[in-house]
KEGUZA-997898 format. One record per residue (C-alpha): residue number from 1; residue in three letters; x, y, z. Coordinates in steps of 0.25 Angstrom, whole numbers, plus 2048, in hexadecimal, padded with zeros to 3 digits. Example, Ala and Ser with C-alpha at 12.3 -4.5 7.8 and 13.67 -1.06 7.14 Angstrom:
2
<site num="1" residuo="ALA" c1="831" c2="7EE" c3="81F"/>
<site num="2" residuo="SER" c1="837" c2="7FC" c3="81D"/>
This chain:
158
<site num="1" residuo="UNK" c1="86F" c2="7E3" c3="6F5"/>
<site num="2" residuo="UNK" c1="87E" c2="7E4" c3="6FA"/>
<site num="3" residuo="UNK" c1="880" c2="7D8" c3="703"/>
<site num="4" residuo="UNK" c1="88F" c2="7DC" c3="706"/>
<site num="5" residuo="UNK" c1="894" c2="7D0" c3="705"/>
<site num="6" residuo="UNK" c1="89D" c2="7C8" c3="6FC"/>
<site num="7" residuo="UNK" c1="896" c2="7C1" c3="6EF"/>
<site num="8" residuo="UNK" c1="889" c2="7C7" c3="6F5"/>
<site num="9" residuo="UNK" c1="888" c2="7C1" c3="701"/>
<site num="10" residuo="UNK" c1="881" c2="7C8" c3="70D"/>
<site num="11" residuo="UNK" c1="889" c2="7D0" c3="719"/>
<site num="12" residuo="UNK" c1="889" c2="7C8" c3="724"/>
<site num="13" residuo="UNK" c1="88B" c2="7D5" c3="72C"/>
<site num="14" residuo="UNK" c1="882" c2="7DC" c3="737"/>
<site num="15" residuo="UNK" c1="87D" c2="7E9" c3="732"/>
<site num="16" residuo="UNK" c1="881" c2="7F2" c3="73E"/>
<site num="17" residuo="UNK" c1="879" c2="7FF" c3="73B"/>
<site num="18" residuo="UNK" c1="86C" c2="7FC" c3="73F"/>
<site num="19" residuo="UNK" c1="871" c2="7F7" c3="74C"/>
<site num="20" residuo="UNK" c1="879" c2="802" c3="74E"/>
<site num="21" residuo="UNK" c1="86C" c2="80B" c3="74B"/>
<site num="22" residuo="UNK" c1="865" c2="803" c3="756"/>
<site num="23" residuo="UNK" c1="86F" c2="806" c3="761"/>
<site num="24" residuo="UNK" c1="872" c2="812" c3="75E"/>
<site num="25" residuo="UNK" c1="862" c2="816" c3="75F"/>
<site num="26" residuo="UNK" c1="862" c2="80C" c3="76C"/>
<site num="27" residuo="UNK" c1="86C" c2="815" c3="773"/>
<site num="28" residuo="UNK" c1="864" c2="822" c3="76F"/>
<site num="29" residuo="UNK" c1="859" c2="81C" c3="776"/>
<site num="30" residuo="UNK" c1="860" c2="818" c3="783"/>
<site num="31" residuo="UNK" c1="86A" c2="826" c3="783"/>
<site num="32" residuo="UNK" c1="85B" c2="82F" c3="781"/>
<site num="33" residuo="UNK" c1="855" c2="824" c3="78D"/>
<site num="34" residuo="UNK" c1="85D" c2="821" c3="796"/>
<site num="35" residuo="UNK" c1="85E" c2="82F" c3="79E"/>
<site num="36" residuo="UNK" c1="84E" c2="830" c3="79F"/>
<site num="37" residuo="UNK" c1="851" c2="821" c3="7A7"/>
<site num="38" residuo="UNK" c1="859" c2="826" c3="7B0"/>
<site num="39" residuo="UNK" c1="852" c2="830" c3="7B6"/>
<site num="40" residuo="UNK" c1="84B" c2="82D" c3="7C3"/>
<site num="41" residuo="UNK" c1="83F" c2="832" c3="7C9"/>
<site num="42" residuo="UNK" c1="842" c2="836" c3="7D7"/>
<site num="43" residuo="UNK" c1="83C" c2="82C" c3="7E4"/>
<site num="44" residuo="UNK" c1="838" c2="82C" c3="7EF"/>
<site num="45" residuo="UNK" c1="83B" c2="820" c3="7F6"/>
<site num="46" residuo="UNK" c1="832" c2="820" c3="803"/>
<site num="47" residuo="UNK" c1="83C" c2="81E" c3="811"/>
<site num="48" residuo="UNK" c1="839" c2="813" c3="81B"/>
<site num="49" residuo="UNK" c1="836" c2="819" c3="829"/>
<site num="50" residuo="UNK" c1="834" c2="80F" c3="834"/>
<site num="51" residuo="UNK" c1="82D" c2="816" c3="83F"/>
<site num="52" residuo="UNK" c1="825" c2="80F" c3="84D"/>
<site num="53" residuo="UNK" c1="816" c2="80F" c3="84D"/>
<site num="54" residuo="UNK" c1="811" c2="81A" c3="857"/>
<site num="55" residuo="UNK" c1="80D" c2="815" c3="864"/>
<site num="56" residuo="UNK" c1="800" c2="813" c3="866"/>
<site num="57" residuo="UNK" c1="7F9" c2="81E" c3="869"/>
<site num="58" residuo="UNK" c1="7F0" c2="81B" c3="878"/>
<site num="59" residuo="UNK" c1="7E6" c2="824" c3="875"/>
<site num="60" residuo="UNK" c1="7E4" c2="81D" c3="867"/>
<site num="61" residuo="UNK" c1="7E8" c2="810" c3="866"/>
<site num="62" residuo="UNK" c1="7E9" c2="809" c3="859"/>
<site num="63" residuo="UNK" c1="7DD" c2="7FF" c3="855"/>
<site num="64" residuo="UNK" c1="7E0" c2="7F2" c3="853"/>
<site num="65" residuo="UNK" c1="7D6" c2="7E7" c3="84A"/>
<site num="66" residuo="UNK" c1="7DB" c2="7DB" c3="84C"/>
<site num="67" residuo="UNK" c1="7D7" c2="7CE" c3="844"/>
<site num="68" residuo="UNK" c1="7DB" c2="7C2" c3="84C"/>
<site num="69" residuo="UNK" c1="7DF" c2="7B3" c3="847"/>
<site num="70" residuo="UNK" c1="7D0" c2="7B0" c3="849"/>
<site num="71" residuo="UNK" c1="7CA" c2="7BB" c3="83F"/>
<site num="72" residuo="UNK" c1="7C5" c2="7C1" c3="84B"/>
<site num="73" residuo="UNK" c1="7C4" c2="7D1" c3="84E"/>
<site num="74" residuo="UNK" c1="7CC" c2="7D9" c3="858"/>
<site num="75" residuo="UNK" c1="7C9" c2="7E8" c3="85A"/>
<site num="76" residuo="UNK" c1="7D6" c2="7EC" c3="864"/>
<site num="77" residuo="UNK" c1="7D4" c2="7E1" c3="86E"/>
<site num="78" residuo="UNK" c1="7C3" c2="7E0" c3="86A"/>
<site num="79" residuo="UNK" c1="7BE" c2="7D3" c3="862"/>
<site num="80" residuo="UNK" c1="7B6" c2="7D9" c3="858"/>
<site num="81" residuo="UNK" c1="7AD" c2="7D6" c3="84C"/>
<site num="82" residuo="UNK" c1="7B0" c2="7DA" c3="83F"/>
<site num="83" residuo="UNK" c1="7A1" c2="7E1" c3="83E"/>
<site num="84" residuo="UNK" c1="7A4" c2="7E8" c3="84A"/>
<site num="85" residuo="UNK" c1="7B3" c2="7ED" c3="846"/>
<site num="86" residuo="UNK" c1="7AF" c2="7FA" c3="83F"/>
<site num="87" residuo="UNK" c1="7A5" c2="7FD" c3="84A"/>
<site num="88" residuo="UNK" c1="7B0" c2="7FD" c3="854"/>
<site num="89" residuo="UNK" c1="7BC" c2="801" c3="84D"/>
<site num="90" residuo="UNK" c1="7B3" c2="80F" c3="848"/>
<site num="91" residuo="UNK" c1="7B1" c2="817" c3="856"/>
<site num="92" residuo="UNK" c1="7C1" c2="812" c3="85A"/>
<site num="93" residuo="UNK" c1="7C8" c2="817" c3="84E"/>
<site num="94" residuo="UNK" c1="7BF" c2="823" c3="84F"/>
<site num="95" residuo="UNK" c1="7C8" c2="825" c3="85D"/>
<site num="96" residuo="UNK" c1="7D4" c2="826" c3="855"/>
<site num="97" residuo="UNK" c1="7DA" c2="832" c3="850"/>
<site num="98" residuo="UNK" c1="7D7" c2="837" c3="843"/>
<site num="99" residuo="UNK" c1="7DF" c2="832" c3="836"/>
<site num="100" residuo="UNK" c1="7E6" c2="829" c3="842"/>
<site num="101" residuo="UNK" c1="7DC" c2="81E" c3="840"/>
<site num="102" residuo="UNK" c1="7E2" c2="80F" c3="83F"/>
<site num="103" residuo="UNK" c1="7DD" c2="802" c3="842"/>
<site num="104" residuo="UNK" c1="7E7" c2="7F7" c3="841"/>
<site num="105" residuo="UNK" c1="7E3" c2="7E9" c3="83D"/>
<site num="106" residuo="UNK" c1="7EA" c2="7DC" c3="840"/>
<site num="107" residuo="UNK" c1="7E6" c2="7D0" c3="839"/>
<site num="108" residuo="UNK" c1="7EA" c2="7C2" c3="83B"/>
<site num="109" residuo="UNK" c1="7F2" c2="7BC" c3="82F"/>
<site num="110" residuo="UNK" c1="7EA" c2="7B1" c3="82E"/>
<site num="111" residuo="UNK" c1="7DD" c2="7B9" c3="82B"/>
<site num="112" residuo="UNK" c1="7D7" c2="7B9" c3="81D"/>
<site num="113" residuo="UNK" c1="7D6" c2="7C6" c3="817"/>
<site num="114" residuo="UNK" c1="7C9" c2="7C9" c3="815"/>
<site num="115" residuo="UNK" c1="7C9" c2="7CA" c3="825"/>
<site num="116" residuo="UNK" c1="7D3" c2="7D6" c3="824"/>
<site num="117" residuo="UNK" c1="7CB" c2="7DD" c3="819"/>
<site num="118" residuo="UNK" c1="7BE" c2="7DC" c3="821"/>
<site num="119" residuo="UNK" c1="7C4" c2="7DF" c3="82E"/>
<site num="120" residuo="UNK" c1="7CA" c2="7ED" c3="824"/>
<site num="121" residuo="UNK" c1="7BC" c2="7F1" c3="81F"/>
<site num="122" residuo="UNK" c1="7B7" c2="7F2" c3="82D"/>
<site num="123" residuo="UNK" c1="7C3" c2="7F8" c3="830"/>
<site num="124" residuo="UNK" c1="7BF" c2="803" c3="825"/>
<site num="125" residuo="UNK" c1="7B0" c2="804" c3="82A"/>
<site num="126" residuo="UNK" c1="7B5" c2="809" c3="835"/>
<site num="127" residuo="UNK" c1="7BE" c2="813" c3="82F"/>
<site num="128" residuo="UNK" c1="7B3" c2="81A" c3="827"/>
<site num="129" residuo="UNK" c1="7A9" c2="819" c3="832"/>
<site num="130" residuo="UNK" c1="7B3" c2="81F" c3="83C"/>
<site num="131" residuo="UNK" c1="7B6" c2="829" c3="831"/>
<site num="132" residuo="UNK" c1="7A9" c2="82D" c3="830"/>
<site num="133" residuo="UNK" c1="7A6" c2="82D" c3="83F"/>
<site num="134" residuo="UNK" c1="7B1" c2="837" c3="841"/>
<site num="135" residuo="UNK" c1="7AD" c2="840" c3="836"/>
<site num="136" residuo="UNK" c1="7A0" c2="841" c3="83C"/>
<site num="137" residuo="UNK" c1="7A5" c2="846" c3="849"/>
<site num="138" residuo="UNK" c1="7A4" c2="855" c3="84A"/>
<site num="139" residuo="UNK" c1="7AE" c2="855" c3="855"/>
<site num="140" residuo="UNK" c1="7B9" c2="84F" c3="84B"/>
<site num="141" residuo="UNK" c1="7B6" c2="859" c3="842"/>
<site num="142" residuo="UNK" c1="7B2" c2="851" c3="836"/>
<site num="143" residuo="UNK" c1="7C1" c2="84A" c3="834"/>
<site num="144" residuo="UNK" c1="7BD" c2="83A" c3="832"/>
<site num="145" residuo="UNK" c1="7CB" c2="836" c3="83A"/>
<site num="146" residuo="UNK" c1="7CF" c2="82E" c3="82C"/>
<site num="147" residuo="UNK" c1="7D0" c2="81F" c3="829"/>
<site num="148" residuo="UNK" c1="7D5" c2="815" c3="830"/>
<site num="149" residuo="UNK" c1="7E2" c2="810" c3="82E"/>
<site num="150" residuo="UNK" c1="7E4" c2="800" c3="82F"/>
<site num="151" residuo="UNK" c1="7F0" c2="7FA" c3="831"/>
<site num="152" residuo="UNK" c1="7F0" c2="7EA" c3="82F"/>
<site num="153" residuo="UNK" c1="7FA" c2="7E2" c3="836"/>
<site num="154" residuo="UNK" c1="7F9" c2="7D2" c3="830"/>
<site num="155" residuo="UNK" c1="7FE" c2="7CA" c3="83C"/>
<site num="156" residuo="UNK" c1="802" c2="7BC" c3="837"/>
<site num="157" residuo="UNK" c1="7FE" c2="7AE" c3="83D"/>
<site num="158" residuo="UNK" c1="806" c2="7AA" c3="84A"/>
């Protein structure tokens, strides 16, 4: 075993090739990968249009459900019960154009949830049974008008 040194002593010396060899294989790696990171995939990036609602339309006007700060109904203007709402929202959206059917819902921010989802599942009774109502017209000819659309509005505690 050579030890290098004087009287046999070891080198105190760093032996540099195996680092060398290291970097030298690092920059391979970095030189072969570094012009696949570079590329980009070309994107889309969606542009914000801020546009006013339509007016209301007189012949149709929009449908309001309204949960109050007392957990109570309103159809438009009409107290209502919640076992009632599908049987009174069905034959008015029936009136609305086809594919153009909304309802908007505004809710009281101090009302638990589980009154908005119930107040939504009546909502989509009324959908489907209006759907099927329409489809069953000759008259229509078989189009069911689509689903209702329902916008929620969350109006906060005064």
């Amino acid at each position: 075993m050579d030890t290098g040194g004087i009287k046999g002593k070891a080198k105190s010396e760093i032996n540099v090739t195996p680092l060398i060899d290291v970097v030298l294989v690092l920059l391979i790696v970095f030189i072969v990968l570094v012009p696949g990171l570079t590329k980009a995939l070309p994107v889309a990036v969606p542009q914000v249009v801020k546009t006013s609602p339509p007016p209301p339309d007189p012949h149709n006007p929009p449908l309001v459900v309204t949960v109050d700060e007392k957990g109570g109904l309103l159809l438009q203007s009409d107290r209502i019960d919640l076992s009632r709402l599908a049987d009174a929202l069905a034959p008015v959206v029936q009136l609305q154009p086809a594919g153009m059917r909304r309802v908007f819902l505004k809710v009281d921010g101090e009302q638990p949830w589980q009154k908005v989802v119930d107040v939504l599942d009546q909502i989509r009774v009324a959908s489907e049974r209006a759907r099927k109502e329409t489809a069953a017209k000759p008259e229509w000819g078989g189009r069911d008008g689509g689903d209702i659309k329902v916008a929620i509005t969350l109006r906060k505690p005064v």
